[in-house]
Wavefront OBJ file of the C-alpha trace (Angstrom):
o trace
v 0.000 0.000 0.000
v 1.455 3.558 -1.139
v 1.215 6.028 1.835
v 1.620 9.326 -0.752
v 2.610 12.500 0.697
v 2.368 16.147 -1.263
v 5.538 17.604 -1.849
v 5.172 20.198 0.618
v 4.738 17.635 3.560
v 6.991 15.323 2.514
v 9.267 16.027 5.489
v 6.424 15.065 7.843
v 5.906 11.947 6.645
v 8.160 9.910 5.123
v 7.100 7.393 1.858
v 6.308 4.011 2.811
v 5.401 1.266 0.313
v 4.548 -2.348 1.756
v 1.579 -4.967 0.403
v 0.723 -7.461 2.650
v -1.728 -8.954 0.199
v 1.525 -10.426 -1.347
v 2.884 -11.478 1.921
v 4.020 -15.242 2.312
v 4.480 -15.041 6.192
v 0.574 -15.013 7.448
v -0.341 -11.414 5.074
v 0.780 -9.536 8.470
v 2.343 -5.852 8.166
v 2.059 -2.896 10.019
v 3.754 0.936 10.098
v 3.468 4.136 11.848
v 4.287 7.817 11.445
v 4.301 11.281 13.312
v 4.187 14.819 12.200
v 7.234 16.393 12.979
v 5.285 18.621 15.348
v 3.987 15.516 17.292
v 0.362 16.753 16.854
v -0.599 13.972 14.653
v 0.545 10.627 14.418
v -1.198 7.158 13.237
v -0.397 3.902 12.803
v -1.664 0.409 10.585
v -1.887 -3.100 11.177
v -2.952 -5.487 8.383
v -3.702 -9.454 9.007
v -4.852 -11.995 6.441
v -5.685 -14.009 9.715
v -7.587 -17.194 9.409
v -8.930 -16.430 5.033
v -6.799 -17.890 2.496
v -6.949 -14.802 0.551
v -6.197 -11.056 1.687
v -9.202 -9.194 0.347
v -8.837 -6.410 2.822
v -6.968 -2.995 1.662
v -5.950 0.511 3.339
v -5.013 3.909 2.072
v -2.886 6.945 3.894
v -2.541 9.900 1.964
v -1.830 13.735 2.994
v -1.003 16.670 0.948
v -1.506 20.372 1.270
v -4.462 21.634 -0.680
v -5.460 25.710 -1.418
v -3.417 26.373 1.639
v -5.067 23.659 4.112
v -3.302 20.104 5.707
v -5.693 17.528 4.739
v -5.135 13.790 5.691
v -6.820 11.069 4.798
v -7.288 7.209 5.675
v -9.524 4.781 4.420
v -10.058 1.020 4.838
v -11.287 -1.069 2.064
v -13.139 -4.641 2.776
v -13.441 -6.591 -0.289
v -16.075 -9.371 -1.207
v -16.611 -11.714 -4.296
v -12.469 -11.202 -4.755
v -9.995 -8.274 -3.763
v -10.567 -6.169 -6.937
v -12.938 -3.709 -5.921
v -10.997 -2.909 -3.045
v -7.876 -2.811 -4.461
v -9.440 -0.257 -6.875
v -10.429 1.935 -4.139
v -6.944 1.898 -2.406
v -5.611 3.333 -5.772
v -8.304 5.626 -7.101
v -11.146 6.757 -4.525
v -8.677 9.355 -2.122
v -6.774 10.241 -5.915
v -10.195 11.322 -7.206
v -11.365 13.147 -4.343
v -8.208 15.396 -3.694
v -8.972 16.123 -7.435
v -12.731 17.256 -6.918
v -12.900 20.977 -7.512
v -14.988 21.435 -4.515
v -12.790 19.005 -1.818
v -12.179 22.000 -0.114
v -14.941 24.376 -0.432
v -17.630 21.431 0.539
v -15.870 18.629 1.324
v -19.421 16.461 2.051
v -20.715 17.017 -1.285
v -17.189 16.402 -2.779
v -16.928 12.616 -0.663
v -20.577 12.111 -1.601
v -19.714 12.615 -5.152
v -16.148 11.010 -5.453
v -17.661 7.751 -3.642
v -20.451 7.490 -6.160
v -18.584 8.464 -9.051
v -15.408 5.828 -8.305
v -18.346 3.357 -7.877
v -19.039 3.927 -11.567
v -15.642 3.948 -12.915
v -15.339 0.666 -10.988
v -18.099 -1.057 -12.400
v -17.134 0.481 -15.964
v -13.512 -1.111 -15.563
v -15.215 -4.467 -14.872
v -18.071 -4.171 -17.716
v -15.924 -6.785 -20.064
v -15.622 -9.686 -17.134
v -17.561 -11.855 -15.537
v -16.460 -11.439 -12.008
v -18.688 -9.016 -9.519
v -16.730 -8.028 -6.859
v -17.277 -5.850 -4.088
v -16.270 -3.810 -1.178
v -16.795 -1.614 1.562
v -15.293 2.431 2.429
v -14.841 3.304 6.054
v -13.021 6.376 5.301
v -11.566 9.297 7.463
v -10.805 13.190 6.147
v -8.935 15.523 8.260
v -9.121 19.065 6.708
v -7.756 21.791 9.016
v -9.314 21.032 12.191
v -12.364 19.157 10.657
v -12.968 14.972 10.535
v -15.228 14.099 7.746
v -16.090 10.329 8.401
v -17.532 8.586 5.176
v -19.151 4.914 5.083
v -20.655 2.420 2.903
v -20.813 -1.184 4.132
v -19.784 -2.598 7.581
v -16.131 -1.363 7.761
v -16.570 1.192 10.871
v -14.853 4.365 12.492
v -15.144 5.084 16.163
v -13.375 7.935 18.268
v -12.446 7.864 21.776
v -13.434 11.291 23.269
v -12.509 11.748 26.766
v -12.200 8.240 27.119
v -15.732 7.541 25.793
v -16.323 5.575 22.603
v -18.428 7.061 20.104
v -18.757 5.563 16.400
v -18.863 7.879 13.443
v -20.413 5.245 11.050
v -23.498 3.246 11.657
v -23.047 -0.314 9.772
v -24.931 -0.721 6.517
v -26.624 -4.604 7.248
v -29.793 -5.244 5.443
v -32.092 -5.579 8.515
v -31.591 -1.738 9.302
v -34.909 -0.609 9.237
v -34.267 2.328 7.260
v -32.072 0.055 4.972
v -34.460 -2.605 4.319
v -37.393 -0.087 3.537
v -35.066 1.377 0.802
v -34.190 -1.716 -0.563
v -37.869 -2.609 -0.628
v -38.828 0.225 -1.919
v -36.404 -0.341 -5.255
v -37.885 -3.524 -5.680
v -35.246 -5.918 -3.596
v -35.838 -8.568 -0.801
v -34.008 -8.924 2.748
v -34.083 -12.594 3.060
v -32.261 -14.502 6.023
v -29.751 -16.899 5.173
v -27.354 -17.368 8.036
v -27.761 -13.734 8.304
v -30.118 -11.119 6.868
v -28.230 -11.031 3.103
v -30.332 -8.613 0.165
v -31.306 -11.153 -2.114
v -30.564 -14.011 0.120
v -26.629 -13.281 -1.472
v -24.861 -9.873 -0.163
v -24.903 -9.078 4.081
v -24.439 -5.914 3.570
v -26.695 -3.212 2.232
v -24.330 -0.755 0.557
v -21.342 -1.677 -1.467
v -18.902 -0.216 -3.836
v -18.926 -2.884 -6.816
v -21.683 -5.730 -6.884
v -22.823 -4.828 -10.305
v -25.843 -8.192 -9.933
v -27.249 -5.726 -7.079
v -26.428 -2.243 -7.958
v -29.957 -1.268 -8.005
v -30.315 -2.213 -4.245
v -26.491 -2.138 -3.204
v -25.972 1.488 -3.192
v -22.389 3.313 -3.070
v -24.175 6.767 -1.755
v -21.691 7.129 1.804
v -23.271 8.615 4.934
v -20.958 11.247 6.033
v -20.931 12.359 9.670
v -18.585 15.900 10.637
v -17.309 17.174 13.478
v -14.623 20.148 14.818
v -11.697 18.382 16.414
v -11.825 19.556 19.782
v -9.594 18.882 23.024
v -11.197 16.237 24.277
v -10.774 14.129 20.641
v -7.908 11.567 21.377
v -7.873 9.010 18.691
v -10.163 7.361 16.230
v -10.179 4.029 14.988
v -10.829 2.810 11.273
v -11.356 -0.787 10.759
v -12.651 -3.513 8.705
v -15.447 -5.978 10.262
v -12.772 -8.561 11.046
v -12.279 -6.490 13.707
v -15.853 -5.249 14.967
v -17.023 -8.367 14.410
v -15.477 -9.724 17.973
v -14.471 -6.285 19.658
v -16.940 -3.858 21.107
v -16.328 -0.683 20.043
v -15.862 0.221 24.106
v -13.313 -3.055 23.897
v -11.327 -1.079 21.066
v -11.060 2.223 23.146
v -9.681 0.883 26.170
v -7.404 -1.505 24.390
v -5.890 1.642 22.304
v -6.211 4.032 24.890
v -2.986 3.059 27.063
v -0.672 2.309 24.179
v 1.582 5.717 23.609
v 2.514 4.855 19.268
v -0.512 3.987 17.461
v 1.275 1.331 15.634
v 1.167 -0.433 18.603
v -2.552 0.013 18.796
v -3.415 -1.018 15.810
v -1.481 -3.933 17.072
v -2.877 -4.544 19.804
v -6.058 -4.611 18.131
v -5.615 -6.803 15.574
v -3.892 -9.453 17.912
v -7.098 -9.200 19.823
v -9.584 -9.687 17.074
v -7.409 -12.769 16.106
v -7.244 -14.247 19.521
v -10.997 -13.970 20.120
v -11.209 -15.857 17.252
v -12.543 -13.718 13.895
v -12.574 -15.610 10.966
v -12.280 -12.551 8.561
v -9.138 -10.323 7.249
v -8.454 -7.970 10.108
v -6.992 -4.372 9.410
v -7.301 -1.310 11.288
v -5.900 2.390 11.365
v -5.254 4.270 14.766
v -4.881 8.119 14.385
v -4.275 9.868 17.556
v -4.246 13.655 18.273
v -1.732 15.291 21.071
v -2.848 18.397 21.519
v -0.314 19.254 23.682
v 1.994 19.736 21.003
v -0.351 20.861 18.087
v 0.802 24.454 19.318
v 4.158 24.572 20.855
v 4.728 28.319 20.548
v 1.788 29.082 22.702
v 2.818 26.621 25.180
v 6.135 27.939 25.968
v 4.495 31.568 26.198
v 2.832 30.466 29.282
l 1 2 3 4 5 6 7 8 9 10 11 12 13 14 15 16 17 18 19 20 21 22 23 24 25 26 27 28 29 30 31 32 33 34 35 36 37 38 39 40 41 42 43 44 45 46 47 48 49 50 51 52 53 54 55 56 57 58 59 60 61 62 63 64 65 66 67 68 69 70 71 72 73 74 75 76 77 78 79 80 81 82 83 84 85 86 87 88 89 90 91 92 93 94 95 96 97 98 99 100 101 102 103 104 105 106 107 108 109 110 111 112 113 114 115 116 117 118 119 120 121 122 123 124 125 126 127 128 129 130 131 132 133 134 135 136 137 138 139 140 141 142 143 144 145 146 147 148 149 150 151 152 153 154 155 156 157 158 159 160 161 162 163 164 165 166 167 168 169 170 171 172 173 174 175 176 177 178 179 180 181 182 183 184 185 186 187 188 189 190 191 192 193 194 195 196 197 198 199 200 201 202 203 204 205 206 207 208 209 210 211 212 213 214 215 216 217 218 219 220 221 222 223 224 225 226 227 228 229 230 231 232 233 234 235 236 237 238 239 240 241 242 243 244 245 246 247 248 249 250 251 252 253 254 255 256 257 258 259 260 261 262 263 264 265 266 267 268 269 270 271 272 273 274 275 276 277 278 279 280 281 282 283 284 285 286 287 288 289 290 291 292 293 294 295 296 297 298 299 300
């Protein structure tokens, strides 16, 4: 996976390139940075776990845009095959840095860029006969604003003041509001193990799944919020992790580790350990805002 930087912040992050899909030692990786201020740091940990396959991708990316410091992180859960993920990890954060409007209104341009890379996804695939799928738990710093983007079951929590409040609400077929909307296009919600649309897909958005676009929707809900003082960290990760931790397990698991590699670690070893059956990958970003303004700290 290709952590890019814009040339201006290069220096704050350095390049990393590493794809544990191609791993031979268990598909494990996992990598951290830190601003050079300290204010900002984040960490990854990727596991191919108990699947055969590693279907599961992330992105990092952060630039300067029109003046601002915008970050972004994204995880990517494929289904039906890794290449509707793997499309995401290289296109959907490329395409939205490029809206015109990314900074202006950055929920219109996510909203947008999601549905559009949908499209271009499903136009690169017209020619075969696979229908692969995937999920976008995705995370947008810009200035001191989170944009938190979802389609599927991937999630993103934050720990504020300790507390554990999720930014995403999972997109499973038996969601009332879901399953009327699915209904109302002219789907079923049928159970089969689990509530699946169409008896086939257990989720009730995806990027992908061309058989059941017209109930499968790409169309993210986007929740946004000022970073504040009492913001800590946030957590991005794919269902092989929520699947077997709480998201209350997740804070106080992360919460005492200092690097957020190491919590991202920690978390992943967890999932595994209680026993999820799925690709686990997570991102940890945590905010010290102690040292966001060091100027202003040694003035008092």
């Amino acid at each position: 996976m290709m952590v890019d930087t814009g040339a201006t912040t290069a220096k704050d992050v350095p390049i990393a390139d590493v794809s544990p899909e191609k791993d031979d030692d268990g598909g494990y990786a996992s990598g951290g940075w830190r601003s050079d201020d300290g204010s900002l740091s984040w960490g990854y940990s990727s596991f191919r776990g108990k699947r055969a396959t590693m279907e599961d991708f992330y992105d990092i990316k952060t630039s300067k845009i029109d003046g601002q410091t915008v970050c972004l992180f994204g995880i990517f859960d494929g289904h039906g095959g890794p290449r509707a993920a793997e499309f995401l990890k290289e296109h959907l954060f490329e395409n939205l840095m490029k809206h015109p409007e990314f900074i202006t209104n950055t929920k219109l341009a996510i909203s947008e860029t999601y549905q559009q890379t949908d499209m271009n996804f499903l136009e690169s695939e017209k020619d075969t006969f696979r229908d692969d799928g995937s999920t976008a738990s995705t995370a947008v710093l810009v200035g001191n604003h989170l944009y938190v983007a979802n389609v599927g079951d991937s999630r993103t929590i934050i720990s504020k003041a300790g507390q554990a409040i999720p930014l995403s609400d999972d997109h499973k077929p038996n969601r009332s509001d879901e399953r009327k909307r699915i209904e109302s296009a002219g789907g079923v919600v049928i159970w089969a193990g689990t509530w699946r649309v169409g008896g086939v897909l257990a989720m009730s958005r995806a990027f992908g799944n061309r058989v059941l676009k017209q109930f499968v929707v790409a169309e993210p809900e986007i929740q946004d919020m000022e970073i504040d003082e009492e913001l800590e960290f946030l957590v991005v990760a794919s269902d092989g992790l929520w699947d077997v931790v709480p998201n209350e397990d997740a804070v106080s698991l992360a919460r005492p580790e200092e690097e957020p590699e190491a919590a991202a670690r920690k978390l992943t070893e967890t999932a595994f350990t209680r026993g999820s059956a799925d690709n686990i990958t997570c991102i940890v970003v945590k905010f010290d805002h102690k040292k966001a303004d060091p100027e202003e700290s040694q003035q008092d």
